[in-house]
N, C-alpha and C positions, 0 to 999 in steps of 0.2 A: 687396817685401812685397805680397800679396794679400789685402785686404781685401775681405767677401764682408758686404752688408749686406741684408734682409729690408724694402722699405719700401709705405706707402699712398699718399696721394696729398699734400697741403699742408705736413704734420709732417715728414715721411718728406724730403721735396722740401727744404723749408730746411736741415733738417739736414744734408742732404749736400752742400747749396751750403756750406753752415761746413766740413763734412770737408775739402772741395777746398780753399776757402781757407786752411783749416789748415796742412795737408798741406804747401801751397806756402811756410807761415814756419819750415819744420822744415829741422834738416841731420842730421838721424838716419838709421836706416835706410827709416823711412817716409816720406822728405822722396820718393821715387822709386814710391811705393806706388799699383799699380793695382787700380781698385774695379770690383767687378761687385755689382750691384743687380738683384734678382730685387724683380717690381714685382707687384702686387695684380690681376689681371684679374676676382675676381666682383663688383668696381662694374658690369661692362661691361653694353652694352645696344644695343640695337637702334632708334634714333631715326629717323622717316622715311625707311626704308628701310637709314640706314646704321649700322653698328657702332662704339660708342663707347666710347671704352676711358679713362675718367677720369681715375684714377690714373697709366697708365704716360703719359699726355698731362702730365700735372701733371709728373710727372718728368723728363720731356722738356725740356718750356718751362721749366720755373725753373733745371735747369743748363743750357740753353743760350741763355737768355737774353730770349725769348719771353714771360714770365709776367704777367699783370696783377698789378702788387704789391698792390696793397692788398685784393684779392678773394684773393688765393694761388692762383686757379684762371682758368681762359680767358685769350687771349691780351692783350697789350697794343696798345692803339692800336686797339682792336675797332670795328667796327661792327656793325649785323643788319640793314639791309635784306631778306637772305632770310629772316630770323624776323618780321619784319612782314611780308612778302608772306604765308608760311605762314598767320599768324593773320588776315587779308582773305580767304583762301581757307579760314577758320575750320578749318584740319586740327589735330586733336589730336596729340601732346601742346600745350599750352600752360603746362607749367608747367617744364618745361626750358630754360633758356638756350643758344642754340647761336649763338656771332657766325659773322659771313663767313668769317673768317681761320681758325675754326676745322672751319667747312662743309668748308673743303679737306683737312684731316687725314681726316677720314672718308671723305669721300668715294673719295680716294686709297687707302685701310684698304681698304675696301670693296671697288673694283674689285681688290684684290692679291686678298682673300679670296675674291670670286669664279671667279677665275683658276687657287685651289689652294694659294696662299701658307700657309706657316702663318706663324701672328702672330708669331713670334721674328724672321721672316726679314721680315717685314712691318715691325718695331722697328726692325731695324739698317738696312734703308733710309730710313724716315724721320728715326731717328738721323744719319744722313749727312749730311742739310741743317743739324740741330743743333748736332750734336757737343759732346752735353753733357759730356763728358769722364768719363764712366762708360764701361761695358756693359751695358747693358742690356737684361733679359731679362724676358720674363712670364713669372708663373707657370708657365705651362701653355698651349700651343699650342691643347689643348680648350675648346673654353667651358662655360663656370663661373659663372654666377650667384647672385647673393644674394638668398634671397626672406624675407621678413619672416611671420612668422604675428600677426595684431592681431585683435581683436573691436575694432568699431563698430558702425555704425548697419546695416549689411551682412550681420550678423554676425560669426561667424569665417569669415575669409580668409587667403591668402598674397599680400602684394603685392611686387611687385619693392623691393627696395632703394631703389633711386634717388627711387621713389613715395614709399615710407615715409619717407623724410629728406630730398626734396627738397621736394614738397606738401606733405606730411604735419605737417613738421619734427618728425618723430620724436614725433610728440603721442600717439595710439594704441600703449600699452604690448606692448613688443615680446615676444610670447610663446616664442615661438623664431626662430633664426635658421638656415636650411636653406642651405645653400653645393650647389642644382643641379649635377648633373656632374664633382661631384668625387672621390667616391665610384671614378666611369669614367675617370677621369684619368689622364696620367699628366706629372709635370714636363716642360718645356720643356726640347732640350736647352741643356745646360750648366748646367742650375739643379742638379743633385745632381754635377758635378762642381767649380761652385763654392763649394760649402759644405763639401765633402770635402776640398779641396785648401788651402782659406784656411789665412793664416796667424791672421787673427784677422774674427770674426763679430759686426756690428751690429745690435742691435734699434732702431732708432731708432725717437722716439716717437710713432708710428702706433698706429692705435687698434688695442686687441690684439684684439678681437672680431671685426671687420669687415673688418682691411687685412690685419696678422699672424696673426691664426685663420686667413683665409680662405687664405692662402698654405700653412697649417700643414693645412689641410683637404686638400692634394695628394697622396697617396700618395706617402710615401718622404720626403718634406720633413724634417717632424719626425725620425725615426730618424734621418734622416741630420745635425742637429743635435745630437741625443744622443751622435753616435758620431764627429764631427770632433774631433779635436788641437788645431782652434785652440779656445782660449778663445769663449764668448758672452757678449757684454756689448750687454743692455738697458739703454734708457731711460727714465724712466716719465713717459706722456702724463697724468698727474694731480698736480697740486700744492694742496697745502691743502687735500684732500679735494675737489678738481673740475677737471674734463677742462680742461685750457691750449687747446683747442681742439675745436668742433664738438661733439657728442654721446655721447662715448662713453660717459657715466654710464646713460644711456638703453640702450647696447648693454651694459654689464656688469651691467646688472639683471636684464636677459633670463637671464644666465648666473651667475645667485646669486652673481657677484661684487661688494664692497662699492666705491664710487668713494672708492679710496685707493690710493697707491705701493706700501704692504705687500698689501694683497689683489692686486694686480697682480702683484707681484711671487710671492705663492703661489701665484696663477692659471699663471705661467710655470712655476715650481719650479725648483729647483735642480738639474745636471745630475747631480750626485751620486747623487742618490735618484730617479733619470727623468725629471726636469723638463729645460728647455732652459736655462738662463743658470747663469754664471759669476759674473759681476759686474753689481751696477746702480746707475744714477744715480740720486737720488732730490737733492728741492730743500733748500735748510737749512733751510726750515720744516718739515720731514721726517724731520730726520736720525734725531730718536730713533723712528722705528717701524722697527718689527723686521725684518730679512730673512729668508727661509729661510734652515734651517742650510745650510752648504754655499754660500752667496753672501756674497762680498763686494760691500758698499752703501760706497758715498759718495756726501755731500753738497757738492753744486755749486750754482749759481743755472742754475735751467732754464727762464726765461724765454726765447726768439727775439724777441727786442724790436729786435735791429738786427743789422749787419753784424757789430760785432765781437763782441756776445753769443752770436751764434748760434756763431761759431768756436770762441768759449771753451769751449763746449757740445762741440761736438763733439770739440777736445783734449781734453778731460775725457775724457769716454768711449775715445778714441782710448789718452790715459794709463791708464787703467785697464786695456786689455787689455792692455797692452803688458806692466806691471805682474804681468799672471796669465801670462801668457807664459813671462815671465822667469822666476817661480815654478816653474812647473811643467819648466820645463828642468833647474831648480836641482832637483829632487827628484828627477829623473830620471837625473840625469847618473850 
């Protein structure tokens, strides 16, 4: 079985540490099931010289093992003596964290892409030392930035992403959200051959504006979501009317969407009517708001609070595509 999941950087990352662990208490067809995860690259950014790739870094270290748990992001066991030498030699940025341990990912990034690498072929080697037990691919071999449009004190400006939510913390109301380069893009390969070929497609819950827009910002991405056989079964990153993580209420305001599971869920749409998802998870304190027509919704606990909630999370969703699968064979046949 080939599961082909869309994910950002901390949500996206648990989640599929639960899939895997899942995965491994099944004796079904999917107890043997290989996952390719196509990962977020318009976080990425160019820090002291070197290219920084947030997201598919996050995804990296949390399935292979690497992650600061309690931050969900940068490695564990860190240090920064070269972030306090930087700031002695007062070089800007200052408002980025980058430890030692993780100096050497870039850096390493860095000289391949000077060299000519593209970033896919730049993943699956540093993948190598991981072996997060995915495949994993970036978006898009081109680069692709997230710029912010904000009025302050400045006036109107576009600042990078990273500025807007890391300095910022998303304070300055986001007026649009510009995905650079995407437009000129084109997937990375294997990204439209695993979404074409899956047997079933994961939204896990990444912010849809930021991690899943910006993916869906690719040329071909989306259409080719619309037009897979397997089922798409999202997750939704809001419970009780507020983001389970980081800001995204701040990014679906930008995009006149309301921070709730059913606006999320109508921001996706239904693949029926051109929208992308099949099926979605919503929390029990959720159950009764409405899905598009055209989706099946159930009500799970979508908290990642621990090891085995995060799993349950992830059979969930896993059971439900399995579910529309079956369906659509049965109608087929």
């Amino acid at each position: 079985m080939r599961i082909t999941a869309l994910a950002g950087g901390v949500g996206g990352a648990r989640f599929l540490r639960g899939l895997i662990g899942h995965i491994g208490t099944r004796d079904d067809d999917a107890a043997q099931a290989t996952i390719t995860v196509i990962g977020n690259t318009a976080d990425d950014i160019t820090l002291f010289g070197l290219r920084v790739c947030p997201d598919l870094d996050t995804l990296m270290y949390t399935l292979g093992g690497g992650i600061h748990e309690e931050q969900g992001w940068g490695r564990a066991d860190e240090t920064f003596t070269v972030g306090d030498e930087l700031r002695a030699y007062d070089v800007p940025p200052d408002w980025f964290t980058l430890g030692d341990r993780d100096f050497a990912t870039h850096i390493v990034r860095t000289q391949l892409l000077r060299t000519g690498w593209p970033l896919s072929d730049i993943t699956a080697a540093l993948c190598e030392r991981w072996q997060p037990g995915v495949h994993l691919l970036p978006m898009s071999d081109d680069p692709i930035e997230t710029h912010v449009v904000i009025d302050d004190a400045d006036g109107r400006r576009a600042v990078h992403f990273q500025e807007w939510w890391v300095r910022l913390h998303a304070e300055p109301e986001a007026k649009e959200f510009v995905f650079l380069g995407a437009a000129e893009s084109t997937p990375a390969p294997g990204v439209l051959a695993a979404i074409e070929s899956a047997d079933l497609v994961l939204l896990p819950p990444s912010n849809p504006v930021v991690s899943i827009g910006a993916i869906l910002s690719v040329p071909g991405v989306a259409a080719a979501l619309q037009a897979t056989s397997a089922p798409v079964v999202g997750v939704s990153p809001i419970v009780g009317g507020a983001a389970v993580r980081g800001m995204a209420d701040a990014c679906l305001r930008a995009v006149d969407v309301d921070t709730s599971a059913a606006a999320v869920a109508a921001h996706y749409g239904a693949r029926r009517t051109g929208g992308l998802i099949d099926g979605w998870l919503v929390a029990e304190g959720d159950a009764d708001l409405p899905a598009p027509a055209g989706v099946v919704q159930r009500a799970r606990p979508l908290l990642m609070s621990d090891v085995e909630s995060t799993r349950r999370l992830a059979g969930a969703a896993l059971d439900l595509a399995l579910e529309l699968r079956a369906w659509t064979a049965a109608t087929t046949a």
